[in-house]
Each structure stands twice: as C-alpha cells, then as structure tokens.
C-alpha positions as protocol buffer text, in pm:
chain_id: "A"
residue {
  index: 1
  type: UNK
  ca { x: 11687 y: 8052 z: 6543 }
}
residue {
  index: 2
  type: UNK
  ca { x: 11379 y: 7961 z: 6297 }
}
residue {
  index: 3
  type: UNK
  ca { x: 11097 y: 7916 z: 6652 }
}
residue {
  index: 4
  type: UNK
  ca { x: 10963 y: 8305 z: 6598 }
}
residue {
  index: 5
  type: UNK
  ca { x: 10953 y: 8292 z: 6251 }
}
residue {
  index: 6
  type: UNK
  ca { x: 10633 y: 8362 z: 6078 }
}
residue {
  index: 7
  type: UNK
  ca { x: 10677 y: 8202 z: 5752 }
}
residue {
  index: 8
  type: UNK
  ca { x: 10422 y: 8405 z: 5530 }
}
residue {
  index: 9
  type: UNK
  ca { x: 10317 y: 8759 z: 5451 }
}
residue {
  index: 10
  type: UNK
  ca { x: 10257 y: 8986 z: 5725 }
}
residue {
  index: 11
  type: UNK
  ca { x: 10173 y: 9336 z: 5841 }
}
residue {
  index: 12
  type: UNK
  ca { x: 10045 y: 9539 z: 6128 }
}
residue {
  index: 13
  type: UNK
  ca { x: 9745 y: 9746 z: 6191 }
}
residue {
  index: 14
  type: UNK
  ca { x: 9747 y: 10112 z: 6138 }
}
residue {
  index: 15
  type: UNK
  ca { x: 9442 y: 10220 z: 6368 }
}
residue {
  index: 16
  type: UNK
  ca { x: 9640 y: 10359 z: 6614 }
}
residue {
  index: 17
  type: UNK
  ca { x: 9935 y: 10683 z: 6670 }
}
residue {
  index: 18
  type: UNK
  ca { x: 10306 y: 10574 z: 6740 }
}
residue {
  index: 19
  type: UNK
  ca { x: 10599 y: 10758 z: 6811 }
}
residue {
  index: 20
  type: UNK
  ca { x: 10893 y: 10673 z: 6673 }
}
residue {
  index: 21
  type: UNK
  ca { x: 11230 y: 10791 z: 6872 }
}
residue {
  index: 22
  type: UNK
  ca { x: 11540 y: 10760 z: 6699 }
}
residue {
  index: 23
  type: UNK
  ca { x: 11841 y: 10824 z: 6922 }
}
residue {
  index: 24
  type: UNK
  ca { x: 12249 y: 10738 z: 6882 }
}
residue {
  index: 25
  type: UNK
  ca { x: 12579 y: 10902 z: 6929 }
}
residue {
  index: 26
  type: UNK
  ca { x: 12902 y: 10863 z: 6672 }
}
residue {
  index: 27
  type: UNK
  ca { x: 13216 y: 10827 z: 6815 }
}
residue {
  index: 28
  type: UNK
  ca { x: 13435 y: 11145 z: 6671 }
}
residue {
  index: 29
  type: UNK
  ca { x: 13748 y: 11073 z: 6792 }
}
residue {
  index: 30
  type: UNK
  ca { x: 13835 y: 10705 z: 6904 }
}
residue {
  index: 31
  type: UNK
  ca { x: 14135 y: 10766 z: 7131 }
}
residue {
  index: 32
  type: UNK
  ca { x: 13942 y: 10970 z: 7313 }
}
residue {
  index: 33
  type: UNK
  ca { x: 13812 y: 10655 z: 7513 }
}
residue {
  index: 34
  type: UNK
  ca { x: 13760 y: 10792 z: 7799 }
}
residue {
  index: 35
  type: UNK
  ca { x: 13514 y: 11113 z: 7663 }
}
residue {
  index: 36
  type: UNK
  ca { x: 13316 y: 10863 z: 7504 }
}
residue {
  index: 37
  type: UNK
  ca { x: 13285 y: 10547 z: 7682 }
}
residue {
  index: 38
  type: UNK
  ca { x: 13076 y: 10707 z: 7928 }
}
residue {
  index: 39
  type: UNK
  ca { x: 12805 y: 10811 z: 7742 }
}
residue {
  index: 40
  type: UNK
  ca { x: 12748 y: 10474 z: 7538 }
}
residue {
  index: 41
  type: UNK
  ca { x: 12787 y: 10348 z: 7918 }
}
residue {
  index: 42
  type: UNK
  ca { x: 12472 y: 10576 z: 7995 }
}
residue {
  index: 43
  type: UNK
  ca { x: 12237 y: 10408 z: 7775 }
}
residue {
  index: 44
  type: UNK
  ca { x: 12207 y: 10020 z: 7895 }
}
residue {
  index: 45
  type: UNK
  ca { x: 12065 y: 10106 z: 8212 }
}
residue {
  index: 46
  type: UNK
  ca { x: 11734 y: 10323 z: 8090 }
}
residue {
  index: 47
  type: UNK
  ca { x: 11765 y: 10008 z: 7796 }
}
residue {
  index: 48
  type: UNK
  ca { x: 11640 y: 9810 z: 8104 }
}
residue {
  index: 49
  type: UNK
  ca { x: 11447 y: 9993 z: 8289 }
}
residue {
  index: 50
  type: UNK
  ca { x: 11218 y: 10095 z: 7899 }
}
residue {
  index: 51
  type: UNK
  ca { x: 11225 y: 9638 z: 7806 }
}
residue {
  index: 52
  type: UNK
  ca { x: 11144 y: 9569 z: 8209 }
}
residue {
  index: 53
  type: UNK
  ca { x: 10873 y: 9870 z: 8266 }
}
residue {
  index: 54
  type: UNK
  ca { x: 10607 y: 9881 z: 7989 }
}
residue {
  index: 55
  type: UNK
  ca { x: 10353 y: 10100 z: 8201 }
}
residue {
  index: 56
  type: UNK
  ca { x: 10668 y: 10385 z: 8081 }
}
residue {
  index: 57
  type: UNK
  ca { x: 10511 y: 10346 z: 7714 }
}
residue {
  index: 58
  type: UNK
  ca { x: 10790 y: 10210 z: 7528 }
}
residue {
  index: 59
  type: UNK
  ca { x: 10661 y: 9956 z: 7295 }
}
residue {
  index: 60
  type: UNK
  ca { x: 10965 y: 9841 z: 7131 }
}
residue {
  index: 61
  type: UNK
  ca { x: 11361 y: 9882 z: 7085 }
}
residue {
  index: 62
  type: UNK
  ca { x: 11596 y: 9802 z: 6879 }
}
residue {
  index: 63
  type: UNK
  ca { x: 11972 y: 9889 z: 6910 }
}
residue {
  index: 64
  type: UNK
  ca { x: 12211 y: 9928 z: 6562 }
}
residue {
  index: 65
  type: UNK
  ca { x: 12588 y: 9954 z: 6565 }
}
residue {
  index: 66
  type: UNK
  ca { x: 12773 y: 10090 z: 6266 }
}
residue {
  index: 67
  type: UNK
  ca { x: 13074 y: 10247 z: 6384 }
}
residue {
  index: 68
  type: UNK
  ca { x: 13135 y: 10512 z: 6440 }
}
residue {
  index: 69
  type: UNK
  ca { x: 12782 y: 10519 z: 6494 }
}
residue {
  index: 70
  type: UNK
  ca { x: 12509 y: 10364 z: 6762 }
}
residue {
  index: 71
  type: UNK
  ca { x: 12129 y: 10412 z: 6660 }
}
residue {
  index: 72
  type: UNK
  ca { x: 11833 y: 10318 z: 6844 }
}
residue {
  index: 73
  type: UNK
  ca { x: 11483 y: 10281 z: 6704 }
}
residue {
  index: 74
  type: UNK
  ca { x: 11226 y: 10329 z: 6960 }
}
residue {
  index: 75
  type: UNK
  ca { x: 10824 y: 10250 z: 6958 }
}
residue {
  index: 76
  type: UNK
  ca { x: 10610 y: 10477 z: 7186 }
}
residue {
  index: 77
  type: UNK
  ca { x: 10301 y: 10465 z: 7285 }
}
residue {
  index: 78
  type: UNK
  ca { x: 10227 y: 10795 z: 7305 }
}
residue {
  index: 79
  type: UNK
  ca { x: 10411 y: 11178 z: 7275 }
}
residue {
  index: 80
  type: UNK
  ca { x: 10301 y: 11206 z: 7643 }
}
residue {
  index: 81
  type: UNK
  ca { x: 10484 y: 10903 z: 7776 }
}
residue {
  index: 82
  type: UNK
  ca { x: 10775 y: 10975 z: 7585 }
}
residue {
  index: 83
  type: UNK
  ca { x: 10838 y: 11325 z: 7738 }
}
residue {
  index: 84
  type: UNK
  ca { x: 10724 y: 11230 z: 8034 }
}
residue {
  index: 85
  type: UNK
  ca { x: 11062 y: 10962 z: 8042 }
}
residue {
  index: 86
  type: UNK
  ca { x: 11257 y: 11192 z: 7934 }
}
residue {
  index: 87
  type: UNK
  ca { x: 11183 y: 11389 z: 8251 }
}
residue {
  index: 88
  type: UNK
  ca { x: 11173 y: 11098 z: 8463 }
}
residue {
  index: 89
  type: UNK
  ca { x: 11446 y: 11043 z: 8723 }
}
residue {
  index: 90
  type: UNK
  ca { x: 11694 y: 10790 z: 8555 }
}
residue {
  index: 91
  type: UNK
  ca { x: 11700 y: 10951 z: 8220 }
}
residue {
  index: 92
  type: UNK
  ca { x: 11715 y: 11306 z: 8399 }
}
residue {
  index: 93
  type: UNK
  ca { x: 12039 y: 11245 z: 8581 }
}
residue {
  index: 94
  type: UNK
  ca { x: 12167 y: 11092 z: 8270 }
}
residue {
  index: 95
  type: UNK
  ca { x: 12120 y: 11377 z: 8053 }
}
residue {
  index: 96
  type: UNK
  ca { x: 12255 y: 11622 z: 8312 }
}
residue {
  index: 97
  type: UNK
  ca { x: 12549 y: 11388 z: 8368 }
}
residue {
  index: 98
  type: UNK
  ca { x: 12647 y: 11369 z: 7953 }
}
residue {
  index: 99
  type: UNK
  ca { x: 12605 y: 11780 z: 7939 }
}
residue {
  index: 100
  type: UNK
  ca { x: 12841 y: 11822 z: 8247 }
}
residue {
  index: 101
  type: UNK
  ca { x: 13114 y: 11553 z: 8036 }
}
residue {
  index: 102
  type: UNK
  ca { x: 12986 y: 11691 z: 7657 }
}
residue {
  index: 103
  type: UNK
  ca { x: 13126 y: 12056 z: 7763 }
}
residue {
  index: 104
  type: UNK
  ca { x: 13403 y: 12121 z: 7571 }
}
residue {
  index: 105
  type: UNK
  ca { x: 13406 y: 11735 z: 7406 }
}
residue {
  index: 106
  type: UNK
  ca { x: 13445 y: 11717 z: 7073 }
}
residue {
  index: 107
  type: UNK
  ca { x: 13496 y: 11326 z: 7092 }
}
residue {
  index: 108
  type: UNK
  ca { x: 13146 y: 11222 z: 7103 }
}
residue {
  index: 109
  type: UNK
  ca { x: 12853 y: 11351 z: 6948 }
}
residue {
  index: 110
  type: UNK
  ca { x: 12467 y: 11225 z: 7022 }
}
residue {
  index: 111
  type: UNK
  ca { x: 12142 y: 11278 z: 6827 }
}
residue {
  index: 112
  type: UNK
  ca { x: 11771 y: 11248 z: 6862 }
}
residue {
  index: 113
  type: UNK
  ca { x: 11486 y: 11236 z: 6630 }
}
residue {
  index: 114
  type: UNK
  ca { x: 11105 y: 11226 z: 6693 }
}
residue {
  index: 115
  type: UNK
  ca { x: 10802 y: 11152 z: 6514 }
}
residue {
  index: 116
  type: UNK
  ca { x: 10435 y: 11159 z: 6575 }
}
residue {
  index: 117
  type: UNK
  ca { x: 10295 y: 10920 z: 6309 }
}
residue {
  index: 118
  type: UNK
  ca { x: 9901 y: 10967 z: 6314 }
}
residue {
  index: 119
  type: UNK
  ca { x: 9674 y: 10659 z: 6268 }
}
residue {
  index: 120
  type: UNK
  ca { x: 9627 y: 10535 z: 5955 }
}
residue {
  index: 121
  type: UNK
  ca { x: 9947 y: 10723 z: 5805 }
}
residue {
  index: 122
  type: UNK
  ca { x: 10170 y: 10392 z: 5830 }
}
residue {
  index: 123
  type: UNK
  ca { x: 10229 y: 10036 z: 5691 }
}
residue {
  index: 124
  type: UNK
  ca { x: 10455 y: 9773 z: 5699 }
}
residue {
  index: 125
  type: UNK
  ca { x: 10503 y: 9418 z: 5575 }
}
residue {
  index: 126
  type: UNK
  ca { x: 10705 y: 9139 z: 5694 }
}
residue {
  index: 127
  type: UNK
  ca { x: 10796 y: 8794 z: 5484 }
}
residue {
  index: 128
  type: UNK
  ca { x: 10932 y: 8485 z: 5640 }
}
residue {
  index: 129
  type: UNK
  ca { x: 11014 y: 8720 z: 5937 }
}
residue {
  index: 130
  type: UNK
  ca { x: 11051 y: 8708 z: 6356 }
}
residue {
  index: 131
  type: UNK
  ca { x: 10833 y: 8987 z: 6506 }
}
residue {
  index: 132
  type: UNK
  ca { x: 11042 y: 9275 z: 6447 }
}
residue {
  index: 133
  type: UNK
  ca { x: 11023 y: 9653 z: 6468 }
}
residue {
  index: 134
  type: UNK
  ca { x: 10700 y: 9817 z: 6407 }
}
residue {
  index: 135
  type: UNK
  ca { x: 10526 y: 9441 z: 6395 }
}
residue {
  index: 136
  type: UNK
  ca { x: 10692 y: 9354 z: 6727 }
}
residue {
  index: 137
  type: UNK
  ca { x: 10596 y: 9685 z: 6884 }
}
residue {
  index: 138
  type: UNK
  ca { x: 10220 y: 9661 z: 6784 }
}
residue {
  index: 139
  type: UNK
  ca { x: 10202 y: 9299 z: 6661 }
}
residue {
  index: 140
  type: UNK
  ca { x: 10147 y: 9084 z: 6351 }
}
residue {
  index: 141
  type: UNK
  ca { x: 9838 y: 9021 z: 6124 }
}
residue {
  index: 142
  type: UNK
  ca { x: 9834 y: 8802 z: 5820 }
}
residue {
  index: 143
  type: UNK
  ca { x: 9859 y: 8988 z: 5483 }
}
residue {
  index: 144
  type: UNK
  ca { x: 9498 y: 8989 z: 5340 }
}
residue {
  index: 145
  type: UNK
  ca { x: 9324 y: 9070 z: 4987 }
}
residue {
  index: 146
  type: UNK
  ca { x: 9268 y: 9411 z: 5082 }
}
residue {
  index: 147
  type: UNK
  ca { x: 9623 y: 9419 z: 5328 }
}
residue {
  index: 148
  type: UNK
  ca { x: 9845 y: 9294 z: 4991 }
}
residue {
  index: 149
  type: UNK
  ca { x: 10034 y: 9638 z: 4842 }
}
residue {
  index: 150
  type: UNK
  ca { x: 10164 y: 9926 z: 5041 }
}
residue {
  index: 151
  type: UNK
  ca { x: 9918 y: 10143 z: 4911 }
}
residue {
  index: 152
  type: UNK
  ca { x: 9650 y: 9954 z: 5011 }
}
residue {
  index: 153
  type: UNK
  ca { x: 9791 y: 9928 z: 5374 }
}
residue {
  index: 154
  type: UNK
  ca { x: 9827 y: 10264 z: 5368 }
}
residue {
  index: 155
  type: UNK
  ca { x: 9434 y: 10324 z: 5256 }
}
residue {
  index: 156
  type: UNK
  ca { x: 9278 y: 10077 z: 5439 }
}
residue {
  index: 157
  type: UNK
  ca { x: 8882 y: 10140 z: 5583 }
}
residue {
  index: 158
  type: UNK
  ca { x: 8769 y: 10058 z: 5916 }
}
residue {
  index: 159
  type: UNK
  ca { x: 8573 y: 9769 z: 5789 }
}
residue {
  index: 160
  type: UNK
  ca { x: 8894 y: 9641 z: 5640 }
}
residue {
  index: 161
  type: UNK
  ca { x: 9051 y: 9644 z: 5988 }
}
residue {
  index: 162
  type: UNK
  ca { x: 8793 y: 9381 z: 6165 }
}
C-alpha cells in the first residue's frame, strides 16, 4: 500500500495546457435496473481502450462512486485529442447507442464538463501522497523555495521551472 508513496511535499509543473473532462451519470430511479445498467455498462470498455492507448491523449483517469452518482475526472492532452475521441469509433457507437436507450428514460441521467486550463493557470500540491490526479497525469516535482504556497505555484517564472 505505502511502495508509491512520496513521503514529502510535492507539486507539478504548470508549463503546459490540460484539459480536464469531467463526465458521470446519477442513477434517478433504482428499480429501473434495466434503463440504467446499460449505460454504466458503456463506460469500462472506452475506460480501457483511454489506460491501454495513450497515443488517444488521455493522460489520466480517475473513477468516483457516490451513489446515486458516478464521476470521472479525466486528464487530456490536448482539446484536439479529446474531440477527436469523442468522434472516434468506440465512443461513437456508444453515444448513439445511450441516445437510442435515453429516449423517453427518465431513470438515468449523464453529464459532461470540459475545461481548457492554459499554461501557467494551475497548481497543485501533494503531501505524503501516491501519484495521483493532476501529479499522476503530468508527474511529480519536489516542493521548492519558490514552489512552497499556492500562489507562488500559481506565479511561477520560467527560470523557476528549470
């Protein structure tokens, strides 16, 4: 459990833009089984193919369960790789497949949110963590003199990033 810790202060770099998908569905009605199962169902399979195939862009995931509620918190590499998924063949026929089963069903709803986070608009820290989130998506860097509050993170120079 401890073997990916990184006992310490740590943070990532902020010299690049990320996307950040959020994406989930809540469960309206849980009788309804059947009008819901299949769309949580329709998720594990682009799961794979995003963690196996990292020329797609995806950096990170990281699934959440709160019933009635799913949430996913996605890393991209790009605005262009994300939309260009989202037209690719397995996620295609999944979408088309949930709008022909979300007509008229009131027992599952889904949600997406996206954001473009420019370079240099971002920080994070991590303490006595595992790699996780943003810092497993673009990696880890010690916390430094000039690294050691959020707003400095947030203001750093380029000569504070060597």
């Amino acid at each position: 459990m401890g073997a990916d810790l990184q006992e310490g202060r740590f943070t990532t770099k902020n010299d690049e833009e990320i996307v950040v998908f959020v994406i989930g569905m809540r469960i309206n009605r849980f009788r309804s089984i059947r009008k819901w199962l299949p769309v949580l169902l329709a998720m594990p399979p682009m799961i794979k193919e995003l963690s196996i195939r990292k020329e797609l862009g995806c950096l990170h995931l990281h699934s959440y369960l709160q019933l009635p509620a799913t949430m996913m918190i996605q890393y991209w590499e790009s605005e262009e790789k994300l939309l260009a998924y989202a037209k690719g063949e397995k996620h295609s026929k999944a979408w088309k497949t949930f709008n022909k089963r979300a007509k008229g069903n009131h027992a599952v709803g889904i949600y997406h949110e996206t954001y473009k986070v420019p370079k240099e608009s971002y920080e994070s820290i991590y303490v006595n963590m595992p790699a996780f989130g943003l810092g497993k998506a673009l990696g880890t860097e010690p916390v430094s003199a000039s690294t050691n509050t959020a707003k400095e993170r947030l203001r750093r120079t380029k000569e504070d990033k060597n």
